[in-house]
BABAGU-241120 format. One record per residue: x, y, z of N, C-alpha, C in turn. Coordinates in Angstrom, 1 decimal. Layout:
% BABAGU-241120
X_Y_Z_X_Y_Z_X_Y_Z
...
This chain:
% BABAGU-241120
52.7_91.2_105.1_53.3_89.9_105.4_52.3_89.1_106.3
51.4_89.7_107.5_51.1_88.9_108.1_49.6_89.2_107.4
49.1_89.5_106.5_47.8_88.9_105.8_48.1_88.0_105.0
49.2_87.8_104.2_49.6_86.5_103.6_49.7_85.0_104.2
50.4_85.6_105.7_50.6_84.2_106.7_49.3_83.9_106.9
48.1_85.0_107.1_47.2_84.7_107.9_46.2_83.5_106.3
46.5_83.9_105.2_46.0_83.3_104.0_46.4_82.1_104.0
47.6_81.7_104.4_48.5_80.2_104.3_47.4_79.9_104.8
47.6_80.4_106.4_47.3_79.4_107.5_45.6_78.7_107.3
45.3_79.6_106.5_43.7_79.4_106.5_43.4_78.2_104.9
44.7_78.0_104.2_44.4_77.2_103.3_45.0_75.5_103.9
45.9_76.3_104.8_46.7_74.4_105.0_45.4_73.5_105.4
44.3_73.8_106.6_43.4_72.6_106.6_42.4_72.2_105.3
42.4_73.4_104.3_41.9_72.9_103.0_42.4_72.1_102.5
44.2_72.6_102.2_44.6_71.4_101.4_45.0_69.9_101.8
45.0_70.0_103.3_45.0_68.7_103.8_44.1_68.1_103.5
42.6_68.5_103.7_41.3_67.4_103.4_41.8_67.3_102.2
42.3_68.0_101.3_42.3_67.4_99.6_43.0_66.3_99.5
44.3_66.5_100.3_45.1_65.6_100.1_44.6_64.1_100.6
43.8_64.4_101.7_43.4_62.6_102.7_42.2_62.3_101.8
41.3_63.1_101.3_40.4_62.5_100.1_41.0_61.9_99.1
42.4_62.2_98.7_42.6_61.6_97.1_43.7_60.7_97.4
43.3_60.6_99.3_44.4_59.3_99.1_44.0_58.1_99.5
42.5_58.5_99.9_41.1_57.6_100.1_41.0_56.8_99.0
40.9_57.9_97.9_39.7_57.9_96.6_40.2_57.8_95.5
41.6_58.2_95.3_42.2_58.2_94.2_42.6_57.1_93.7
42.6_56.1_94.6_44.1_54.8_94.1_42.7_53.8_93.0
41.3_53.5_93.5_40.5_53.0_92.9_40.1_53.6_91.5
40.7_54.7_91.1_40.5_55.3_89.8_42.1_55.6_89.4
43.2_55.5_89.8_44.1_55.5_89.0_43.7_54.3_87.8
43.4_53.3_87.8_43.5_52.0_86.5_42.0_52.1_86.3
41.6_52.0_85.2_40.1_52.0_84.9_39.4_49.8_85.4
38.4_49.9_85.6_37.6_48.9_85.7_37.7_47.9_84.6
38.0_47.0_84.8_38.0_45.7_84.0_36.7_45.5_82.9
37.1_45.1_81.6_35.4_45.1_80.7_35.0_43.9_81.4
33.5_43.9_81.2_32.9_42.4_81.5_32.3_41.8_80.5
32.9_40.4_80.4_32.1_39.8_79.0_31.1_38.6_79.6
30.3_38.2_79.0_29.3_37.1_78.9_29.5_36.2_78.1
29.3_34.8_78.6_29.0_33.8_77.5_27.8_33.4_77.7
27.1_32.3_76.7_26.2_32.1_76.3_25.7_31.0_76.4
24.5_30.5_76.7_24.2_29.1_76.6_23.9_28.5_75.6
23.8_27.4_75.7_23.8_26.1_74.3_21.7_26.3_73.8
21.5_26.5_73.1_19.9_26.5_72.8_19.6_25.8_71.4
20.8_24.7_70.6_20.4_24.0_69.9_20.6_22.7_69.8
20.2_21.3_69.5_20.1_20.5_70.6_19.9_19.2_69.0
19.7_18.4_69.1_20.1_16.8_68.0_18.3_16.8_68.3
17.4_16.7_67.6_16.0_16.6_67.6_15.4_15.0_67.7
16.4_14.4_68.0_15.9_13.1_68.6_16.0_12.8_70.0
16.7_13.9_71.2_16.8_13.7_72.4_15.8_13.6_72.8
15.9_12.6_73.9_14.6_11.8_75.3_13.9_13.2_75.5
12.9_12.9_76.2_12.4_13.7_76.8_12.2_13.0_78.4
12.5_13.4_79.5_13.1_12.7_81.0_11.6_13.1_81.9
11.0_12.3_82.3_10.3_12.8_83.6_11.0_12.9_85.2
12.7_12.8_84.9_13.2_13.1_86.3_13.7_14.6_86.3
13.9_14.6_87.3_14.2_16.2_88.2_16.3_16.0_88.4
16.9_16.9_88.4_18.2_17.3_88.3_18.5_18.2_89.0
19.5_18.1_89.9_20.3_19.4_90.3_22.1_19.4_89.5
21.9_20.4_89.9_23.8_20.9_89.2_24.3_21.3_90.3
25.5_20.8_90.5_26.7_21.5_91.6_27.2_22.2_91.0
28.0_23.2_91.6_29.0_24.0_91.4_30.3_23.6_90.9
30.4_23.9_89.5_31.7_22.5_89.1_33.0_23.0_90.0
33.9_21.9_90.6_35.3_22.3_90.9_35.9_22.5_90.0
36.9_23.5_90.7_37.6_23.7_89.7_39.4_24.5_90.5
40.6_24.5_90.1_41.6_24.6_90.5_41.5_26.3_91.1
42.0_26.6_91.9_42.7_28.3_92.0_42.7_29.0_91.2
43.4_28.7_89.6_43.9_29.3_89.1_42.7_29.7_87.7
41.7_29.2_87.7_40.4_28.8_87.0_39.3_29.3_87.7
39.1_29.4_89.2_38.3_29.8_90.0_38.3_31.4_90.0
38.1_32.3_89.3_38.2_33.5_89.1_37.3_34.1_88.2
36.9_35.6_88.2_36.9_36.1_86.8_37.7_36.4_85.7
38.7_36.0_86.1_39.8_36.6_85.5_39.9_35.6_84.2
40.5_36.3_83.0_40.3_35.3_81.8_41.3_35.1_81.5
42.1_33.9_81.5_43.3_33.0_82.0_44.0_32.9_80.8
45.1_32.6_80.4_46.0_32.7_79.4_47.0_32.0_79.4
47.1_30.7_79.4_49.1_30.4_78.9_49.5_30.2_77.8
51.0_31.5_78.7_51.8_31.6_77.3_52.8_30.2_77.2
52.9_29.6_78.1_54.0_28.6_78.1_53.0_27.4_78.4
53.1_25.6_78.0_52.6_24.8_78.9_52.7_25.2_80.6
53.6_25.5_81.0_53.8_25.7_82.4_53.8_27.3_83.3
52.8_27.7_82.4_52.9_29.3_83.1_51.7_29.9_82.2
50.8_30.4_83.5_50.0_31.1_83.6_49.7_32.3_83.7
49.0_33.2_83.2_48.7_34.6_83.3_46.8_35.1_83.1
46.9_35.9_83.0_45.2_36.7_82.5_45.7_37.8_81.9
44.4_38.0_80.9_44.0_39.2_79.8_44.3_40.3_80.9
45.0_41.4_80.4_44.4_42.6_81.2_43.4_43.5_80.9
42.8_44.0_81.8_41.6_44.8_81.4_40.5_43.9_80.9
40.5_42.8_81.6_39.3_42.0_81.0_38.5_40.9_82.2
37.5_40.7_82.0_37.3_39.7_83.1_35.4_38.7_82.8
35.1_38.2_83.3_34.1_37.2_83.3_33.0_38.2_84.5
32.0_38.2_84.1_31.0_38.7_85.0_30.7_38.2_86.0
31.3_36.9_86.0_31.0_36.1_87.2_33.0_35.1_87.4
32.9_34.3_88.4_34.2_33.4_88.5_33.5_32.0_87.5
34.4_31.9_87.0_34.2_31.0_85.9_33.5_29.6_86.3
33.5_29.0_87.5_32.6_27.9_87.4_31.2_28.1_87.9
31.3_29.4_88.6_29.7_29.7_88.5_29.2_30.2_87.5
29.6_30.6_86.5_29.5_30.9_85.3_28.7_29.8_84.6
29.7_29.0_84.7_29.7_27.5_83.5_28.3_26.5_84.8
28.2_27.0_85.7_26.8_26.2_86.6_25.9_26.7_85.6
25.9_27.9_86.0_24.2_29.0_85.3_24.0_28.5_83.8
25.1_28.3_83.0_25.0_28.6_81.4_24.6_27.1_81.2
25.2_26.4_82.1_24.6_24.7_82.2_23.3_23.9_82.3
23.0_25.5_83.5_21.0_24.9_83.6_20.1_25.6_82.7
20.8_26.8_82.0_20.0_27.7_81.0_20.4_26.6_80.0
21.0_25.7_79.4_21.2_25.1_78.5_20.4_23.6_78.2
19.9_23.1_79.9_19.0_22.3_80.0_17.9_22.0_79.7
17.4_23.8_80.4_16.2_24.1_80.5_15.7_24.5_79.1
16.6_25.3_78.0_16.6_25.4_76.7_15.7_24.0_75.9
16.4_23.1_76.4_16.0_21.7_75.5_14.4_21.5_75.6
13.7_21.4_76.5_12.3_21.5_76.5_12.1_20.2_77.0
13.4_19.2_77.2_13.0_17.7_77.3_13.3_17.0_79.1
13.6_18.4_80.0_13.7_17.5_81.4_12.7_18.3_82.1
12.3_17.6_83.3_11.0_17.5_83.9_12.0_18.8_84.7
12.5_18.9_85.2_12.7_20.4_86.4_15.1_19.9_86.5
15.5_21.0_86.4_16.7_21.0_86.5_17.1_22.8_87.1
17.7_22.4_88.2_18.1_23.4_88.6_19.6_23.6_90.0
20.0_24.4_91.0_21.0_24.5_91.7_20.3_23.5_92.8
21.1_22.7_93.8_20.6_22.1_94.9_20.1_22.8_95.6
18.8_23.0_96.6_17.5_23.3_97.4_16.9_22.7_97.8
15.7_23.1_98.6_14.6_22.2_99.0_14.3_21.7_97.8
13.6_23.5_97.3_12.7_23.3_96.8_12.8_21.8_95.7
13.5_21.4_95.4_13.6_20.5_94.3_14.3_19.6_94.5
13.5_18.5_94.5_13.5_17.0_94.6_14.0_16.6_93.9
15.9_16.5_94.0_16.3_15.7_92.5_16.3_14.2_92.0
16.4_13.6_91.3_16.8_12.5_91.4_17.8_12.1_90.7
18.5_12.9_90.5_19.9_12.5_90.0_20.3_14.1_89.9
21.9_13.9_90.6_22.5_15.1_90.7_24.0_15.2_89.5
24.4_16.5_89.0_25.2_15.9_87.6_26.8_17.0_88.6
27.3_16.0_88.8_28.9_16.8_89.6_29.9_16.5_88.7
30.4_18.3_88.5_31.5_18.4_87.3_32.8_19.8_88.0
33.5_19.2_87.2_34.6_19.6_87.4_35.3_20.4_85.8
36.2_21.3_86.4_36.2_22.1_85.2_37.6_22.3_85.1
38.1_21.3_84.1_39.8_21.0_84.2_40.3_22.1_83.2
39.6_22.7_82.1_40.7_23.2_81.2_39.4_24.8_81.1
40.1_26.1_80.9_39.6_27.1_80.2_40.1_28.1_80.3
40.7_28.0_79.8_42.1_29.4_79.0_42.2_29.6_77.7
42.8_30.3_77.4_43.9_30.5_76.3_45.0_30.3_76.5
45.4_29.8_75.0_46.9_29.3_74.6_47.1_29.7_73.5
48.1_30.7_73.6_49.2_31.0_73.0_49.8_30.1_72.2
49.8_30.5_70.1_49.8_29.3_69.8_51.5_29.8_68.5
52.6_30.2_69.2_53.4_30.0_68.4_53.2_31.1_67.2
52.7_32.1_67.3_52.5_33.9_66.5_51.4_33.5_65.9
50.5_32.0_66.0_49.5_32.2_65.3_47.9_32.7_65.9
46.9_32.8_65.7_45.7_33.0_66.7_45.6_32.0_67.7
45.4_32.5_68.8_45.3_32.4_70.1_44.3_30.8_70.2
44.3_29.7_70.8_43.3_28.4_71.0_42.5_28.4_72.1
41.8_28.4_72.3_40.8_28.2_73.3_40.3_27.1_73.3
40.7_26.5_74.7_40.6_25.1_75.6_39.9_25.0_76.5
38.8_24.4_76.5_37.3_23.8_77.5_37.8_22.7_77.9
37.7_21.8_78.8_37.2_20.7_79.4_36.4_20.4_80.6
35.2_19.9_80.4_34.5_19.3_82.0_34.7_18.4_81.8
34.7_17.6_82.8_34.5_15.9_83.6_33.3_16.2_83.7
32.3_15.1_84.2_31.0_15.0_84.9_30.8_13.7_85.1
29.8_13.8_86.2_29.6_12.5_87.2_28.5_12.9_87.8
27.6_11.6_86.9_25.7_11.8_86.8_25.9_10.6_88.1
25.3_11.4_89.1_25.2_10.8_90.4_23.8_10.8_90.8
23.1_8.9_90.9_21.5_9.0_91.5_21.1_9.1_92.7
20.2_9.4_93.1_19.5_10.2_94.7_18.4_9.1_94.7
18.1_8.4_95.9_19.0_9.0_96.7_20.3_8.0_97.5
20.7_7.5_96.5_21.4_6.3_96.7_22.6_6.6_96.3
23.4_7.5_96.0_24.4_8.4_96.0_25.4_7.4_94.8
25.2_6.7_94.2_25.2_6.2_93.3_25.5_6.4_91.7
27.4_6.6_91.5_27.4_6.9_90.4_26.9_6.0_89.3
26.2_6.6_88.0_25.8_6.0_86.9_26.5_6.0_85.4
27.0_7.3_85.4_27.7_7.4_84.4_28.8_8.5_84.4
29.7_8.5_83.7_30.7_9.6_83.8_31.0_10.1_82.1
32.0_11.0_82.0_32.3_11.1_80.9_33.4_12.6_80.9
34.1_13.0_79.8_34.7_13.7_79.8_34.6_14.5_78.5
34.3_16.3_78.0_33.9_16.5_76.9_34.8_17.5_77.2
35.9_17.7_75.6_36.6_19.1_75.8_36.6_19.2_74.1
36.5_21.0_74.0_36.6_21.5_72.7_37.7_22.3_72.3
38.6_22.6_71.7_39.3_23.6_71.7_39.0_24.6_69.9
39.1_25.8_70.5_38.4_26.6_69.2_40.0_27.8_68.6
40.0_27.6_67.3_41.2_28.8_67.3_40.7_30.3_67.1
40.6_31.5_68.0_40.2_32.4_68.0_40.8_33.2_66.2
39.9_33.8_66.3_40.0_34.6_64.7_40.8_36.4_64.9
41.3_36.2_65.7_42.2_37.5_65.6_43.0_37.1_67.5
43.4_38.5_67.7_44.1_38.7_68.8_43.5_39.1_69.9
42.3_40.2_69.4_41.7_41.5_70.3_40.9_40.6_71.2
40.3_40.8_72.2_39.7_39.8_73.2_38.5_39.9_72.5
37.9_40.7_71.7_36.7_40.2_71.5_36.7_39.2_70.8
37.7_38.9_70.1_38.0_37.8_69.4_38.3_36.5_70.0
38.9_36.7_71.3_39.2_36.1_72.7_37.9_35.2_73.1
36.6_36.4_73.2_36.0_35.8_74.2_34.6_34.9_73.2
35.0_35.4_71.7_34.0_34.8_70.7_33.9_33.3_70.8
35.5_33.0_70.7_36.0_31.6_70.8_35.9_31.0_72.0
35.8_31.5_73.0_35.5_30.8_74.4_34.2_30.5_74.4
33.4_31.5_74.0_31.6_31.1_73.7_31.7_29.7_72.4
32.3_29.7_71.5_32.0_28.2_70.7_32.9_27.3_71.5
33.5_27.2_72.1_34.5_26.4_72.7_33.7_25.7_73.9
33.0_26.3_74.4_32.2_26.2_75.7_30.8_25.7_75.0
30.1_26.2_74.4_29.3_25.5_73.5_29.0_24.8_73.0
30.4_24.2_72.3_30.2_23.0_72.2_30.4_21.9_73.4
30.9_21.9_74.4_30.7_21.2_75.7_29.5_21.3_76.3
29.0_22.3_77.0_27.5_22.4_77.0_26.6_21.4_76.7
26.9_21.6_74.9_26.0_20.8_73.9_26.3_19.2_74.1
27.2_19.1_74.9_28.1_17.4_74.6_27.0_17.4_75.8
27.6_17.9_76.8_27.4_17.1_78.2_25.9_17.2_78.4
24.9_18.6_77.7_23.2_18.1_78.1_22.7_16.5_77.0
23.1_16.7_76.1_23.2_15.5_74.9_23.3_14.4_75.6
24.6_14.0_76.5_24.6_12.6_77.0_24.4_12.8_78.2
23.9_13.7_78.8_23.2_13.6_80.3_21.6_13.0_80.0
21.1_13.6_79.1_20.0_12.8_78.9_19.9_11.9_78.2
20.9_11.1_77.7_20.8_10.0_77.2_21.6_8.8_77.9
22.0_9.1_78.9_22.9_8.0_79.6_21.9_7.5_80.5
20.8_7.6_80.9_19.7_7.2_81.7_18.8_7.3_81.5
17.9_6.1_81.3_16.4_6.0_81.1_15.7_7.3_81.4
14.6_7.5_80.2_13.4_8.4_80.6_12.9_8.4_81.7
12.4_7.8_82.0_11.4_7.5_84.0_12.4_7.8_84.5
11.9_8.8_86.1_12.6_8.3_86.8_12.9_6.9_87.6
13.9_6.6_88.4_13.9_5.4_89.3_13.1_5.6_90.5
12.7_4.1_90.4_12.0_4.2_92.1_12.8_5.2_93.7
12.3_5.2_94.1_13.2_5.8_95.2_13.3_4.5_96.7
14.2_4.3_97.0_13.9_3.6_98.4_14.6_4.3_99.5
């Protein structure tokens, strides 16, 4: 009997570390990791667009709480909100839609330098957007819609001076249920906005830049 006690006693600090490790370590592996998807930028373009000798920065589009996430957004109701499970954006969605915006610029071959605000880069016209719609909707048992909208507001430097505005939204009807099918449609849906908003960013303002005063 007392070699058995003396066996407890020498296992209880074992099993304790087991237990405070897996109550460390465990809870982040009970649910597996979210997939990550990518979208894509715009890289085909109307072959009559300007070619601009001015310089551009992009803001960080605003965008609501409930949009400001990775999370890939879903209403089932006009008035109620949710997200995919097990799914998410590699990034929060308006930084997202910044990056795929200046890869989409830069794509065209027709602006003199476009990039995030910095020194390094002297804009002369800054393009501030907002990012009102990008979810899924839930369409009545049929495939799923996917809904884009930016605003934008091509604003000149350095005279802070709006020039032009505009509003571009697409909505795409996904071709099944499964998210890959999800996130297909979010890539044309977004795409085609992309494609709207570099299209009349460079065309809503003369080639040259403006003088500066």
């Amino acid at each position: 009997m007392n070699g058995s006690r003396q066996k407890v006693r020498r296992r209880l600090p074992a099993l304790a570390l087991a237990f405070m490790v897996s109550a460390c370590t465990g809870l982040p592996f009970d649910k597996p990791p979210p997939q990550l998807f990518v979208l894509t930028p715009k890289t085909t373009f109307p072959q009559d667009l300007p070619t601009v000798d001015w310089q551009m920065s992009v803001d960080l589009p605003i965008a609501q709480a409930s949009l400001n996430t990775p999370r890939v957004a879903v209403h089932h109701t006009p008035i109620s909100l949710d997200y995919y499970q097990g799914a998410a954006w590699v990034d929060a969605a308006p930084k997202m839609v910044q990056t795929l915006l200046i890869e989409s610029f830069e794509s065209t071959g027709r602006i003199l330098g476009v990039g995030r605000q910095s020194v390094a880069l002297r804009a002369d016209y800054n393009l501030v957007t907002e990012l009102r719609e990008f979810q899924a909707e839930l369409n009545h048992g049929e495939f799923p819609l996917i809904r884009v909208r930016l605003n934008a507001k091509l604003v000149r430097f350095p005279q802070r001076i709006i020039v032009a505005t505009t509003s571009k939204e697409v909505v795409t009807q996904a071709r099944g249920h499964q998210i890959e099918d999800i996130v297909r449609a979010f890539d044309e849906s977004l795409g085609g906005v992309l494609k709207s908003v570099v299209t009349w960013t460079l065309r809503a303002v003369p080639a040259r830049s403006p003088p500066r005063r």
